[in-house]
C-alpha positions in Angstrom: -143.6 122.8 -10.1 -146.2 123.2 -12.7 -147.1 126.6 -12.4 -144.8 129.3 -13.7 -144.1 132.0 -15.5 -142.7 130.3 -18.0 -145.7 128.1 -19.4 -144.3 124.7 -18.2 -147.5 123.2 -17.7 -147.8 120.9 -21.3 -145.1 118.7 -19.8 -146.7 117.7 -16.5 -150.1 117.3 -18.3 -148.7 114.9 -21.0 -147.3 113.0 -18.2 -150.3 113.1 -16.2 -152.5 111.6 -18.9 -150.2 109.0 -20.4 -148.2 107.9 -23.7 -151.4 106.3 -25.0 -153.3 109.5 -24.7 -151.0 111.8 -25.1 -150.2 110.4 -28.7 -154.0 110.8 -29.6 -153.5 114.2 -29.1 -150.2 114.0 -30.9 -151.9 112.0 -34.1 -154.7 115.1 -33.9 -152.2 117.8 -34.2 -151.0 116.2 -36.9 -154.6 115.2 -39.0 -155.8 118.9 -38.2 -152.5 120.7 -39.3 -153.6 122.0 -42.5 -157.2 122.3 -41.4 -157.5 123.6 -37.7 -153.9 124.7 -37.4 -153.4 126.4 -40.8 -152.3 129.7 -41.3 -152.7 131.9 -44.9 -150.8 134.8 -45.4 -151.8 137.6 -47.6 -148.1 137.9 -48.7 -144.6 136.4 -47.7 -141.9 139.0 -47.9 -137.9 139.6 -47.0 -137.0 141.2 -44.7 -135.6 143.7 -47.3 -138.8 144.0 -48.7 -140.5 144.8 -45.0 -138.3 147.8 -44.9 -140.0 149.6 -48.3 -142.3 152.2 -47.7 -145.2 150.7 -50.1 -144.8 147.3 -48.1 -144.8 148.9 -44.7 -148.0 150.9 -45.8 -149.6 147.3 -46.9 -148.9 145.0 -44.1 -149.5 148.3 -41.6 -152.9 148.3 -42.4 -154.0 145.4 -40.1 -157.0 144.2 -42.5 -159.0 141.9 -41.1 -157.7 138.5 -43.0 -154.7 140.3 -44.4 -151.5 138.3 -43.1 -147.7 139.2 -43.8 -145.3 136.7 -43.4 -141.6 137.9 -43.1 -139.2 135.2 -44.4 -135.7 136.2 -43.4 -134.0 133.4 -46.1 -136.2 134.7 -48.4 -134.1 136.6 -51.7 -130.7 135.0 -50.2 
């Protein structure tokens, strides 16, 4: 069953095209993961920190190329 709800459909594809081509994609992932696959955030705050109204008002503002990432380990 490859179609779904659920997104199964990676799993039958990598079988469909084979371990040597399925690792080329596998070895591109990886040489493109701080290139195509890279994310920048404006700011990486707590989750304590998400909850203050002058942090709410900064990452509410949906900028175009403004990013907040919420780190729940982060001040523990």
């Amino acid at each position: 069953m490859a179609w779904g709800v659920g997104g199964f459909l990676l799993t039958p594809f990598l079988q469909k095209i084979g371990f040597a081509e399925a690792q080329k994609l596998r070895e591109r992932v990886v040489a493109e993961l701080k290139t195509t696959f890279a994310s920048h955030y404006t700011k990486e705050i707590s989750l304590a920190e998400a909850l203050q109204l002058d942090v709410i008002n900064a990452y509410n503002k949906k900028s175009t190329g403004e990013k907040f990432l919420i780190n729940p380990n982060k001040g523990l």
